[in-house]
C-alpha positions in Angstrom: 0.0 0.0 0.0 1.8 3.4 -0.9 2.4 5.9 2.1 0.1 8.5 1.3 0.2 11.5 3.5 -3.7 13.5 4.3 -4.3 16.3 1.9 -4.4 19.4 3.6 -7.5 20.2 5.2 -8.8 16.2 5.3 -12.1 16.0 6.1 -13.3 13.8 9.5 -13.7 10.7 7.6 -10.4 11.0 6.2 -8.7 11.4 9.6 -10.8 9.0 10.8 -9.8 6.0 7.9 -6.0 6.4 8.9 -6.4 6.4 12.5 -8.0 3.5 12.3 -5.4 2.4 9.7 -3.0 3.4 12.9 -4.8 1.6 15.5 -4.8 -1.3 13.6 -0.8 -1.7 12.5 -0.4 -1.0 17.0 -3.0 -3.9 17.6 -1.4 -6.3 15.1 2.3 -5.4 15.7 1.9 -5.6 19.4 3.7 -3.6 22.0 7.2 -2.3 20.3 10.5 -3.4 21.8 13.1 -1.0 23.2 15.1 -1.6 20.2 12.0 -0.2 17.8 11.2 2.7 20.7 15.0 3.6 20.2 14.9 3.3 17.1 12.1 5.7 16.2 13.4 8.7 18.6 16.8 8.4 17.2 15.0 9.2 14.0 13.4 12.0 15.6 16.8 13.2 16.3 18.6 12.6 13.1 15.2 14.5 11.6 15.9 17.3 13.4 19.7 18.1 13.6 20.1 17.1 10.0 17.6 19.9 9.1 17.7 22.1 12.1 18.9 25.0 9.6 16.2 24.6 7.1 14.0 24.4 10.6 15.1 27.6 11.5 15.1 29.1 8.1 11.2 28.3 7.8 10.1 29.2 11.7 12.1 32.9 10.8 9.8 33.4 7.9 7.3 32.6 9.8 7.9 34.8 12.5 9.6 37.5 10.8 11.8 38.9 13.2 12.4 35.9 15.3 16.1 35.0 16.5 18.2 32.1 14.5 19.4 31.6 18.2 15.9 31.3 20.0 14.8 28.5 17.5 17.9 26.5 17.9 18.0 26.9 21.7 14.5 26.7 22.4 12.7 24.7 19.9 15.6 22.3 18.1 18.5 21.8 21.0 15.5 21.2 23.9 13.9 18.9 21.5 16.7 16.9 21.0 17.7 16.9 24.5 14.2 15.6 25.4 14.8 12.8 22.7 17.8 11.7 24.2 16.3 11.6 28.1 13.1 9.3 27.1 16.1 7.2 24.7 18.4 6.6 27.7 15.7 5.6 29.9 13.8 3.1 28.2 14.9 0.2 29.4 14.7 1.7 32.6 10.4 2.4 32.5 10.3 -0.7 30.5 11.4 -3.3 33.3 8.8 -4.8 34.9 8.5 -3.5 39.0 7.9 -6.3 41.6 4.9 -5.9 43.9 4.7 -7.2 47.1 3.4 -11.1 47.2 -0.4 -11.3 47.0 -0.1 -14.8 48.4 2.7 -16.8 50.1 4.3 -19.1 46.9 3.2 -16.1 44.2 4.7 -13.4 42.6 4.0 -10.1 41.2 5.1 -7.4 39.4 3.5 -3.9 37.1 4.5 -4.2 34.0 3.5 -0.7 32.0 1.2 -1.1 28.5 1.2 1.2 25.5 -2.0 3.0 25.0 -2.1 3.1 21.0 -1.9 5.8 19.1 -1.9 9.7 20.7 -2.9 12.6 19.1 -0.5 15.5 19.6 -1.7 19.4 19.0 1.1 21.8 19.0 0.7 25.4 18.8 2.3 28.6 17.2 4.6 29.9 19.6 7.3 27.0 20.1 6.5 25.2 16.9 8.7 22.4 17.4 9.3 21.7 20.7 5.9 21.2 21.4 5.6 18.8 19.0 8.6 16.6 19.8 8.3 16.8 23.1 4.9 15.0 23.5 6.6 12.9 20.6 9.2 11.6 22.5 7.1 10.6 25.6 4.5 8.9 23.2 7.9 6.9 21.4 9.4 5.8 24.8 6.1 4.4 25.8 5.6 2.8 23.1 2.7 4.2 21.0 2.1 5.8 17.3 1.5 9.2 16.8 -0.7 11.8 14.7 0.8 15.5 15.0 -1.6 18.2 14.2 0.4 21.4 13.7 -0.4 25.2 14.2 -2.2 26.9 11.2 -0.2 30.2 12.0 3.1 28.8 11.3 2.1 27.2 7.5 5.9 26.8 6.6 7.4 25.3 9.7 4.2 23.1 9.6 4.6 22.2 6.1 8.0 21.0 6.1 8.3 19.3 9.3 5.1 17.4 7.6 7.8 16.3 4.6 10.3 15.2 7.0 8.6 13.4 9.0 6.7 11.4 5.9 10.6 11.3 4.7 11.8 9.9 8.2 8.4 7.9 9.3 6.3 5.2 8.0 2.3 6.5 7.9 1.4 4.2 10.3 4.4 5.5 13.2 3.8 9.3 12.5 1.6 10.6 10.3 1.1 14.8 10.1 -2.5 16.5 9.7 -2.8 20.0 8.1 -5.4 22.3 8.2 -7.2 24.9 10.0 -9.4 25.7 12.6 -12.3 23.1 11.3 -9.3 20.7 10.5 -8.7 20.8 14.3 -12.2 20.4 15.3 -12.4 17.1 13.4 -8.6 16.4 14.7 -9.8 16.4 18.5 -13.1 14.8 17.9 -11.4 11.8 16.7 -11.1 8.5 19.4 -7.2 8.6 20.0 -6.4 6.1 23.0 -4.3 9.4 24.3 -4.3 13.3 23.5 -1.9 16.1 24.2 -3.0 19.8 23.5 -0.5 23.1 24.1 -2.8 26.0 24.0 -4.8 28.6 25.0 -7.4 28.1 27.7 -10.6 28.9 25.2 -9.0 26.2 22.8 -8.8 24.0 25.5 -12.3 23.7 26.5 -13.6 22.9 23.1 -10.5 20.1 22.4 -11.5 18.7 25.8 -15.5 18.5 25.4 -14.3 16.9 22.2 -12.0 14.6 23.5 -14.6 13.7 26.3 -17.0 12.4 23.7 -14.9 9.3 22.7 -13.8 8.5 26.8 -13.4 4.8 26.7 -13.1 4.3 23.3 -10.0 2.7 22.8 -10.7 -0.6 20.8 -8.8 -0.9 17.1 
């Protein structure tokens, strides 16, 4: 099946039909080892510091006025640094804890799940960093994602889009764009997990959304 990315603006449905196509690939595939969790941060870090100066180029023309210096400290290098904390502790979260013994001769332990797949909605102001660092919790734990960018910041938003299809399979990281009624449909849709940045009036609406589809978590 070819990777298609969303057209811009997809319509519900169309969100909808690659979630699902996401859900899916996470049931069938299982909980992914620390090797794949690795493996798909230290993409997300080779994505960024092997483009951090087109990254910077498209958030300044975005801005307009903002500081080469600001991007790289505050939206790349962070990024990256948040990569490389979930990437070193892995196998740490990962290792089953020992409980106390129900019952004399037992044993028993907590041993952390992925949820699925988490819907990420990033905002304006730090473009990237608040995009890859909900990422790079949702990687170490295991799930997919689906990154809805900021409408205010069309370039950055556009090509971190391109990277992350060049970087990503669909069904690991997949990027909607749109607007405001893209985002509507974006929060409305049943992700087992979503993380909103934002402003307090946003918020309300994304949660009574989000609300709708409690409990729905089967693929």
């Amino acid at each position: 099946m070819p990777n298609l990315r969303l057209p811009d603006d997809p319509s519900a449905d169309q969100i909808r039909e690659r979630l699902d196509r996401m859900k899916h690939a996470q049931f069938e595939a299982g909980p992914p080892s620390p090797a794949l969790r690795k493996d798909r941060i230290s993409r997300a870090i080779d994505l960024l510091r092997t483009h951090q100066e087109a990254i910077i180029d498209v958030v300044s023309s975005d801005f307009g006025t903002r500081s080469r210096q600001e991007t790289l400290l505050a939206d790349i290098l962070a990024s990256v640094e948040g990569l490389r904390y979930n990437l070193n502790h892995i196998d740490e979260w990962m290792r089953p804890q020992p409980q106390l013994e129900p019952f004399p001769g037992t044993q028993a332990w907590v041993e952390y799940q992925p949820l699925g797949v988490t819907g990420i909605i990033s905002p304006w102001n730090f473009p990237v960093v608040l995009a890859f660092g909900p990422l790079a919790n949702c990687f170490a734990a295991g799930n997919r994602a689906m990154l809805k960018p900021s409408e205010l910041t069309p370039a950055t938003s556009q090509l971190l889009a391109d990277l992350i299809d060049e970087y990503f399979d669909q069904d690991e990281l997949t990027t909607v764009l749109g607007g405001p009624a893209t985002g509507s449909a974006f929060s409305a849709q049943p992700f087992d997990h979503l993380v909103f940045t934002g402003s307090t009036q946003v918020a309300h609406h994304v949660m009574r959304s989000a609300s709708e589809n409690s409990g729905s978590r089967n693929p």
